[in-house]
N, C-alpha and C positions, 0 to 999 in steps of 0.2 A: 648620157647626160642630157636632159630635156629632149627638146626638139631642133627642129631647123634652128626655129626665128632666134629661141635663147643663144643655141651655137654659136651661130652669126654676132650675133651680140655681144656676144664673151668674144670673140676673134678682133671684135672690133676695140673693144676695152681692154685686149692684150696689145694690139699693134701699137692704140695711141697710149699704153703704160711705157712701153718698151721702145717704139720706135720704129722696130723692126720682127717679124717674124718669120720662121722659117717654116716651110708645110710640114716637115717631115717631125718636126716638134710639135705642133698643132693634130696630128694626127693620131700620134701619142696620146696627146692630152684628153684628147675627146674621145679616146678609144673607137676611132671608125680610120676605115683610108685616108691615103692620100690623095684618092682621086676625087673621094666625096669632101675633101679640104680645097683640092683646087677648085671643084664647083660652086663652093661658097665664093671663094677668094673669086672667080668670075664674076659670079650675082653681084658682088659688095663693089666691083669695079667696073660693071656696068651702070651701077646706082652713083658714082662718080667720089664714091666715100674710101678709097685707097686706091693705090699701084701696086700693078704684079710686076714681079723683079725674077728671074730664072729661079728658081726654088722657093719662094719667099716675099713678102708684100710689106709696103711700107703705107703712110699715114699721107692721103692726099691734101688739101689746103687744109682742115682743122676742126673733122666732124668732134664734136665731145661726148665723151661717156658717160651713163647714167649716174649719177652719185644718188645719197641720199638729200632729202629734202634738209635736215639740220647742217648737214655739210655746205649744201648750195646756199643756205641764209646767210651765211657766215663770210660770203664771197661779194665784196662791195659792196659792203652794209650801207654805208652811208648813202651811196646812190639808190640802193634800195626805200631807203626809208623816205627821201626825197619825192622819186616817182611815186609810192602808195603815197604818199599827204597829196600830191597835185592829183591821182586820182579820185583822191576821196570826195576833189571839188566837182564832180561828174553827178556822182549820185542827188537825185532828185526827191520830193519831200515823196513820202506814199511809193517808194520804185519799185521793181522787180528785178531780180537783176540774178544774171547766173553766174557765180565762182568757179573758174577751175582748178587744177592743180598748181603750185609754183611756190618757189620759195618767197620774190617779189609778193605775188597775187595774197600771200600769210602773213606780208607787214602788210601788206592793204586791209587783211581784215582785221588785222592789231591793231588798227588805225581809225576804225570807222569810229563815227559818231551820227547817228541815224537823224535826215531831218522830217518827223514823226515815225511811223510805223514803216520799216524796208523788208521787207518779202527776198530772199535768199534761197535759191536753187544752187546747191553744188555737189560737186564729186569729189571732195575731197574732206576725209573724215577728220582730221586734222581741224580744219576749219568749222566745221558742224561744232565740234567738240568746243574748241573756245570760243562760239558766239551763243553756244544752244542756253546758257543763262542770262541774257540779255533780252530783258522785256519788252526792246526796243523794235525789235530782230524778229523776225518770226524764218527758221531755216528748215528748211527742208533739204533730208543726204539721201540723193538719187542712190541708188543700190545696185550691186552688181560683185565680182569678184575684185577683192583688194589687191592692189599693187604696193609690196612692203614701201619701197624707194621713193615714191612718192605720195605716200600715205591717200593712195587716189582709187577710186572705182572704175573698173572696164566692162566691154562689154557688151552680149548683145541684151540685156536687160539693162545697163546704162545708157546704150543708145534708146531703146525704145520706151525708157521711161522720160529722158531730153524731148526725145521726137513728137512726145506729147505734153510740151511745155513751151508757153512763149513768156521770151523778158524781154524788157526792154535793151539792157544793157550785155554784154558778155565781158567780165574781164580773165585775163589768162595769161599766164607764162610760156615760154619759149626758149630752147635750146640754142638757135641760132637763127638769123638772117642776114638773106641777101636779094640784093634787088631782084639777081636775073632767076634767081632761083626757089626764093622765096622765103617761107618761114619752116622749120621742122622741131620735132621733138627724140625724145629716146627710144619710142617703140611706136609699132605700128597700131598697138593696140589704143595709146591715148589718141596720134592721129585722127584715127577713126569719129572716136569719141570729140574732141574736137572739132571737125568738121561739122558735125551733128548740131554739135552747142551754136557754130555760126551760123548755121541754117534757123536756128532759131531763136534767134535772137535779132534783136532793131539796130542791133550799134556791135561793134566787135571791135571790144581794147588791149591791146598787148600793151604789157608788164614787164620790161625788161632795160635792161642796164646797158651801154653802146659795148660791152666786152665781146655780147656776141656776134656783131657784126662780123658776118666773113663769116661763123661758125654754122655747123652742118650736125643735127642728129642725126640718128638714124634714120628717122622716118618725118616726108613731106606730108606737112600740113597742108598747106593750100599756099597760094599767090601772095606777094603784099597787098596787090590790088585788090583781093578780096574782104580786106582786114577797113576798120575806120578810121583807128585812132591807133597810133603807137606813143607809147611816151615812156622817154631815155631818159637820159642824163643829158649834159654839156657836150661832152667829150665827143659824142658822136659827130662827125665832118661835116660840114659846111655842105661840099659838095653830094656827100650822099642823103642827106636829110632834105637838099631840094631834090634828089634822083627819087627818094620816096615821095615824096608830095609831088610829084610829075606823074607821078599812079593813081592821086585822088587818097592819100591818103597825109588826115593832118597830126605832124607831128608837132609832140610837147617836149621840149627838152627840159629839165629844169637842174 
């Protein structure tokens, strides 16, 4: 059934369904040993995203599971729609600006109202699809192999067609953050592709609602300190919202 990385993936969307799993079930499932189960369940407990327990591994503070993008819209919508409107106040007349995947970053492009002509780089066909008749808009959908779940492009032809693109602005979604540890997503593949986008780009805004704080994907994006702009909700603490802007990074609550 796939490879490694899907493996690991499914193991990790079984523990946090379940709670708990046990290897000698997990090696069934997957049709390979138990001893190629406990080297994942290592790998995934070195990356500090579960506990191993004598047979069996449990769910460490609160990495989350891929879902679909229509499922993840529908998760604090209102906070959602909040953050994209005070996004939208970013965008500049004439800008450049790259999209990434998210369910957040898909009310932001629900949202835009372009001030003259906005130039759009993104990876996510979703969003191409609902701006590409807007005369306002002119989108370009970087290319590469589709991810169902996130209706997103990967890739080493998604990277190297970013790598030869500068915007001004980046904005994007996220799975979870935390100060000491940073930002992450569901797979290693957006990571990647992600990092690429902040490499090229003038400004880099995360798009996300205070739920994920504390939360862990699978796969480390980069630092907060790396990032420019975050912008939450309310809800997000007092204390940690100055612990992010102690990194150089300014936060929008709204």
């Amino acid at each position: 059934m796939g490879g490694i990385r899907e493996r690991r993936q499914l193991i990790l969307n079984s523990i946090f369904d379940q709670g708990i799993v046990k290897v000698a079930a997990l090696a069934d499932r997957f049709g390979v040993t138990q001893t190629t189960i406990r080297k994942d369940l290592n790998y995934l407990e070195s990356k500090g995203l579960l506990h191993r327990s004598y047979g069996s591994a449990v769910p460490s503070s609160a990495p989350v599971k891929d879902i679909s993008q229509g499922k993840k819209k529908l998760i604090n919508y209102d906070a959602k729609i909040r953050i994209a409107k005070a996004a939208t106040e970013l965008i500049e007349e004439n800008d450049s600006i790259f999209l990434a995947s998210g369910s957040t970053v898909a009310v932001f492009a629900e949202n835009l109202k372009p001030k003259g002509k906005l130039n759009i780089v993104t990876t996510a066909v979703n969003i191409s699809t609902m701006l590409g008749e807007n005369d306002s808009i002119s989108v370009m959908q970087v290319g590469g192999m589709l991810y169902s779940n996130t209706l997103s492009v990967y890739g080493n032809d998604a990277i190297q067609s970013v790598r030869n693109i500068f915007c001004s602005k980046l904005f994007f979604g996220i799975d979870g953050f935390d100060v000491s540890y940073g930002i992450t997503c569901a797979t290693r593949e957006e990571a990647e592709l992600t990092r690429q986008m902040i490499q090229s780009a003038e400004k880099s805004i995360v798009l996300c609602d205070s739920s994920k704080l504390g939360k862990r994907g699978f796969a480390h994006i980069t630092s907060l300190s790396e990032i420019d702009i975050l912008i939450t909700d309310t809800e997000l603490p007092f204390e940690k919202k100055k612990e992010i802007e102690e990194l150089g990074v300014q936060v929008i609550a709204v």
